[in-house]
N, C-alpha and C positions, 0 to 999 in steps of 0.2 A: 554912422549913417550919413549918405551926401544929405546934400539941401533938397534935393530933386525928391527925394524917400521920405523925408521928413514930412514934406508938403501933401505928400501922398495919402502916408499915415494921418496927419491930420484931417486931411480930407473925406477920409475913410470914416475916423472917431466923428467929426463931426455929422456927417450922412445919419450914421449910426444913432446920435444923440438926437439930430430929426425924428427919427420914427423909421426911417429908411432904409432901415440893417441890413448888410449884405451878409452878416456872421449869418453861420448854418446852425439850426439849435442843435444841442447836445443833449443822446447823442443823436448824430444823422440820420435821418430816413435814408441817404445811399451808404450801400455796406460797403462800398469805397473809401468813404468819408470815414464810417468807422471803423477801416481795417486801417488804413492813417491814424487815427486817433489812436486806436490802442499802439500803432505800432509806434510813435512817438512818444509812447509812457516807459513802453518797455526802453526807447533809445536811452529815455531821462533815468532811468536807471541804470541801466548797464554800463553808459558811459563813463560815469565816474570810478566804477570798477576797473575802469580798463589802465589806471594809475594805481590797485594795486599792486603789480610787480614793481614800481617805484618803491612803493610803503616798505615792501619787504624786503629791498634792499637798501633802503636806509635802518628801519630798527632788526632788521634780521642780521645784515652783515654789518653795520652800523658805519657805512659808505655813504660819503654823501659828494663823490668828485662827480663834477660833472653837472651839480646846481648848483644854480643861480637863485639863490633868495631871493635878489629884485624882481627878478621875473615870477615868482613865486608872490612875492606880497604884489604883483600886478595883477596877477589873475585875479587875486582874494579883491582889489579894488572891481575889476569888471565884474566879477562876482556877484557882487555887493548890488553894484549898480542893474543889473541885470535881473536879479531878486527882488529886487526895489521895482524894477518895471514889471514883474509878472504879480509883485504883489499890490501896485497898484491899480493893472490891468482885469487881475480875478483871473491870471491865466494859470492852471493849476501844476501843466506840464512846466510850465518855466520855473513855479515855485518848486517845484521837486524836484527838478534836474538842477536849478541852481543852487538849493539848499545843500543836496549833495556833494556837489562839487566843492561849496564852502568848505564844510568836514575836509575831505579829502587836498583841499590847498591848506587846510590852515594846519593837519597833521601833518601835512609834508613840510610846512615853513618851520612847523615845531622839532623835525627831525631833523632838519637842517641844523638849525641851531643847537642843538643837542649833541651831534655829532660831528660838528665841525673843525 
């Protein structure tokens, strides 16, 4: 995130910690708002799906050219970090799409390593 987003975000959090909230309650009174919301639960799910054909071809064919580990334990760091903000935030969609995601990098670093 630049400096210029950060300030933003902070800005934002503190308004909010005023009394001032700009968040929309959940869920929305526009069915806009909550055709977004659902449709970003389903994103945080299906995403990480979209790295099984990876899965299955490291323990299916037990392949694994073409990963990069390091890049693999970098995700699980943004991961991480990323999880940590939706879990500090109370944002549910971040905890569940980055939970996910967790699984799905740390079984791929595990097949890495297994089939290497």
């Amino acid at each position: 995130m630049q400096h210029d987003e950060v300030q933003w975000h902070m800005h934002l959090r503190r308004r909010a910690h005023r009394g001032n909230s700009i968040k929309h309650a959940y869920p929305s009174s526009s069915p806009l708002i909550r055709r977004v919301d659902t449709l970003m639960f389903v994103v945080g799910i299906i995403g990480p799906l979209v790295s099984v054909p990876q899965l299955i071809k490291i323990f299916g064919e037990h392949t694994v050219s073409g990963i990069s580990i390091a890049s693999w334990f970098g995700y699980i760091g943004l991961t991480l970090l990323w999880l940590l903000y939706g879990l500090v935030h109370k944002e549910r969609p971040i905890i569940i799409t980055q939970a996910l995601w967790l699984v799905v990098n740390i079984v791929t670093v595990i097949g890495a390593i297994i089939y290497r």
